[in-house]
N, C-alpha and C positions, 0 to 999 in steps of 0.2 A: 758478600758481594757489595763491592760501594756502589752509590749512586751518582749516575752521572749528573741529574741536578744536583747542588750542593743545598739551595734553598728549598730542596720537597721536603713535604712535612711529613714527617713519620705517622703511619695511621694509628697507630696505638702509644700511652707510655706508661712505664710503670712508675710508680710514687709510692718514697718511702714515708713511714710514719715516724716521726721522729722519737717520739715516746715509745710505742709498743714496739718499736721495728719492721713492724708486719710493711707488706709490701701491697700496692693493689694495683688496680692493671685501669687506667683510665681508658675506655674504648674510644679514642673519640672519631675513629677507623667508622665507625656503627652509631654512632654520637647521633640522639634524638634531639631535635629544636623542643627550647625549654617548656615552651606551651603543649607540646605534644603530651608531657606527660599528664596532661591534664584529663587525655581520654579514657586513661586507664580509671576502669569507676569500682570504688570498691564495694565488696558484698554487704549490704546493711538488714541486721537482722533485729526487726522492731519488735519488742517484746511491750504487751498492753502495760499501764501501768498498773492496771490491778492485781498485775500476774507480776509484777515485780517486784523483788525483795527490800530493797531498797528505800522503793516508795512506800514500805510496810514497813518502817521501820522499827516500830514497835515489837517485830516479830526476830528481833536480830538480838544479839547481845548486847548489854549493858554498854553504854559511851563509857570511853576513857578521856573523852574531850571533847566540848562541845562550845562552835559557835555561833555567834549572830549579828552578822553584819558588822565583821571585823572586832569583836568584843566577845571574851570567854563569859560562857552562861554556866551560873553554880548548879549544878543538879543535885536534886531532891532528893536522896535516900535513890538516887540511883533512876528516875524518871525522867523520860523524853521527853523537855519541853517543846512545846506547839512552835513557839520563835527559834527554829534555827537555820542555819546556812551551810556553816559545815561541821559534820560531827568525824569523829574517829570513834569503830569499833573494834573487837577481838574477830578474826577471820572464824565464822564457824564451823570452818573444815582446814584448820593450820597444817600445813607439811610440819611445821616445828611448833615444839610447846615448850613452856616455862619449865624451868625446872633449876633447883640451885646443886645440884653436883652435876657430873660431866665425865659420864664413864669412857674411857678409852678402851679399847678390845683388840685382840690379835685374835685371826684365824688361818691357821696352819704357819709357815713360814715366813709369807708375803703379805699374804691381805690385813689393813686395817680399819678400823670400824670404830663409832664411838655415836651416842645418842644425839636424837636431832634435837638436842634445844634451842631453845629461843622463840620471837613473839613474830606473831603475823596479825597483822594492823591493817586496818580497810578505813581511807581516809574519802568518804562521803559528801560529795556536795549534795543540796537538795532538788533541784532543775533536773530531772529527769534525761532534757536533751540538751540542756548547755553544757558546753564543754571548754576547753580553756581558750579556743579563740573567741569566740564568745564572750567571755570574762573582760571584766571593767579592771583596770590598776587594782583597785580596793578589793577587788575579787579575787583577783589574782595573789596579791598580797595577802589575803586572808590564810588560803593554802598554805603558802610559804611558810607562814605564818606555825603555821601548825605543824610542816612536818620540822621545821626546830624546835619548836615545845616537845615534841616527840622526842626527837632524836635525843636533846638533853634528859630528856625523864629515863628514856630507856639504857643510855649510855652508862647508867646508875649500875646497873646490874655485875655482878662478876663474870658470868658465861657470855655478856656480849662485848665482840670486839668487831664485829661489820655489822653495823646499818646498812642495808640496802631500800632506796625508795624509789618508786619505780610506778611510769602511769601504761596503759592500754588501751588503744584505741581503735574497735576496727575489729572483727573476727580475725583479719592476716595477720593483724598483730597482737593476741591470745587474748583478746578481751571475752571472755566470755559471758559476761553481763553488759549489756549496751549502754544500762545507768553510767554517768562517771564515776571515775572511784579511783583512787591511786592505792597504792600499797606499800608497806612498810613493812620489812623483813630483818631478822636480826637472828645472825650466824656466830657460834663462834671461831670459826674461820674466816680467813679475807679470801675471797674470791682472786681465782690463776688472772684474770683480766686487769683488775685493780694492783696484785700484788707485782704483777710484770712492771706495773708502771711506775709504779712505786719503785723498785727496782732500780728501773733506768733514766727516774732523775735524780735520784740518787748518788747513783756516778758519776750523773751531767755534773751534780753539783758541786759534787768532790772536784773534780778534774777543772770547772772553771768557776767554780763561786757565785754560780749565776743560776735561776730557777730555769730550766727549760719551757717552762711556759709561758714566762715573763721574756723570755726571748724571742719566742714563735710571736707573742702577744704586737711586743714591739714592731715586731719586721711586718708584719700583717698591717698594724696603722703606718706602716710606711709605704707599702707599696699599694695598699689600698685595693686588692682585685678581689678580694675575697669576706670582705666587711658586709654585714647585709644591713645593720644595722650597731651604732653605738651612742651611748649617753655619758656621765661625767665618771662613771664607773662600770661599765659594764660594755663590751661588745660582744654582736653576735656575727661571730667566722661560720661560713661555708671551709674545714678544713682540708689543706695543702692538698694530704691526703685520702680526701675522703672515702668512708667505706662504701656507701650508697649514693647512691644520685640524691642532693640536695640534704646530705647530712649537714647539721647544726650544731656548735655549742656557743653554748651561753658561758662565756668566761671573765672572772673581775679582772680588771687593770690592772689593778697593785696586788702587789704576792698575799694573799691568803688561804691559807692550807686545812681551813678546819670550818666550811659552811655552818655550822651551828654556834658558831661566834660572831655569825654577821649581827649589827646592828640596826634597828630600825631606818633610819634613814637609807642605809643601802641596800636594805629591804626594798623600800620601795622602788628605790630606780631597779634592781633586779626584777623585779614585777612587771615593770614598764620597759625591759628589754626583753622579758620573755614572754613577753604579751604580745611583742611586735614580734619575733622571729615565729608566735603560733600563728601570727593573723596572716602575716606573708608564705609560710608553707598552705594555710587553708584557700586561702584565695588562689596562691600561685597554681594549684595540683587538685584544686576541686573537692574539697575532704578528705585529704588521703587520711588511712588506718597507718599509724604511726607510734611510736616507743620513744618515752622520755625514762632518763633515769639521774641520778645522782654521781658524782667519783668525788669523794670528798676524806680526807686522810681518815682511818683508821681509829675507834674511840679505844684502844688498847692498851692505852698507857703509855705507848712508847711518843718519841720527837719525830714527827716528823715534819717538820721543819721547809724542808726540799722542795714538798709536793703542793700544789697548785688546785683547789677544788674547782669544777665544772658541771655544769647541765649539760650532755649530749640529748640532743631530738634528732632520733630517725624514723622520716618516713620508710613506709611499705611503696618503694618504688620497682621493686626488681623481687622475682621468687629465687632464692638459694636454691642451684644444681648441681650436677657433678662433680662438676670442676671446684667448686666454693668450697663444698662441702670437704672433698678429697684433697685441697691442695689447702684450705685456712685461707684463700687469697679473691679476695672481693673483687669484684667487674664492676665500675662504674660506667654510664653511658652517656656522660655528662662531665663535660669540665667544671671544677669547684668553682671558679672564674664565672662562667656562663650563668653556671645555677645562681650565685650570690647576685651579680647583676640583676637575673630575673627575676630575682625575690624582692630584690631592693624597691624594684618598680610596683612589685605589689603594695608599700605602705605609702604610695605616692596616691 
């Protein structure tokens, strides 16, 4: 049925993702005023320090890398020194372990199976309750810091060809230790979310010679609705599509496909752009429990050339139901428009 006004605004729309294709349904029919989500308080489960693992660290496994205040510390015959800030250890309960072959399996007809290798890495700061909005440039940097020291050390291996790095925050968002602590995971498989996307700039690029990211990147500083913050290399989009109310990436300017080739100096301005899109979700939404991860090409050997590496930060604004779960297609309650606006005014 048309409408007899021609200018009513439709109460809902859907948006596509240009990358994954996925489709998500902006409510803005039901659309929350962006301070609203500020009411939503998440569950905080304070565990004492004495009773934390973390702040025991002596009691955890051997570092694979340790800092202090932004400078790698040599360890002793394998000793915890007293000066550090952020250490990386071996997770002591790894889903995947080391291992140098890689058995594949068949069972019956259809099914196949092959062993979980690979490293699971628990990247440590030592503040018990500071967390990355919190964090100074150099703080932040520090991190950074480390998960490319990581990423190239581990990249070494023959059975690894996905890094996965990945923070939590928030029991809604699986954190199960309230210490901070990111995680570094390494498959040899690429994950269906990363390979899709890979995927489909791929044939972006075939078909126009142009990155699909560096394309979104552009048309985003031009029309400017959706920028929440940017510096000489670095902006942070509320994207088109977004999956959640006040989804974030953190994406470079100029085409770069392989985050563990950044450079110190663009180190740094990434520090100080994902320092501000953490300080603007923390202030904007009151602490929300939230999920950062990595999408950075593939250490497999192969070119890929195409693809565009990025930080995604999602808050815990909306619980996954039915619908989500049974269709793959995400309900925002919030225009990306609105949300970035009111993030913007949080670094103000």
């Amino acid at each position: 049925m048309k409408s007899k006004n021609k200018k009513e605004k439709f109460p809902s729309e859907l948006r596509c993702d240009l990358v994954s294709k996925d489709w998500v349904i902006i409510a803005t029919g039901r659309a929350k005023r962006p301070d609203a989500f500020k009411e939503k308080k998440r569950v905080k489960v304070k565990k004492n320090k004495k009773d934390c693992p973390f702040c025991k660290i002596e009691t955890q496994e051997e570092p694979k890398l340790v800092y202090f205040k932004g400078k790698k510390v040599k360890l002793n015959n394998g000793k915890i020194p007293k000066n550090w800030t952020t250490m990386v250890i071996p997770n002591k309960y790894p889903a995947l372990v080391p291992q140098s072959t890689l058995r594949v399996k068949k069972e019956g007809k259809f099914y196949q199976k092959m062993d979980a290798v690979g490293f699971c890495e628990l990247v440590i700061t030592k503040d018990h309750e500071k967390h990355f909005p919190q964090f100074t440039i150099k703080e932040t940097k520090e991190v950074f810091n480390i998960y490319k020291e990581r990423y190239l050390e581990l990249a070494k291996e023959s059975f690894v060809n996905h890094i996965s790095i990945f923070y939590n925050h928030g029991l809604e968002a699986g954190a199960s230790q309230p210490h901070p602590h990111s995680q570094i995971i390494t498959t040899p498989l690429i994950d269906v979310d990363l390979s899709g996307a890979l995927s489909n700039a791929k044939k972006h690029f075939q078909k126009s010679k142009n990155c699909i990211y560096c394309e979104m990147n552009k048309w985003e500083q031009k029309v400017k609705e959706r920028i929440v913050f940017e510096n000489k290399y670095f902006a942070v989009i509320c994207p088109f599509a977004s999956k959640v109310a006040f989804q974030v990436i953190v994406s470079p300017k100029e085409h770069l496909s392989y985050f563990e080739k950044i450079g110190d100096k663009k180190m740094e301005y990434l520090a100080e752009a994902f320092r501000a899109a953490m300080i603007a979700l923390n202030k904007g939404l009151s602490d929300p429990a939230y999920n950062f991860y990595l999408h950075s090409a593939p250490c497999d050997g192969k070119d890929y050339g195409y693809y565009h590496w990025h930080w995604t930060i999602l808050p815990k604004t909306a619980t996954l139901a039915g619908f989500e779960l049974g269709t793959g297609m995400e309900i925002s309650t919030i225009e990306p428009e609105k949300a970035a606006e009111y993030l913007k005014k949080q670094l103000k």
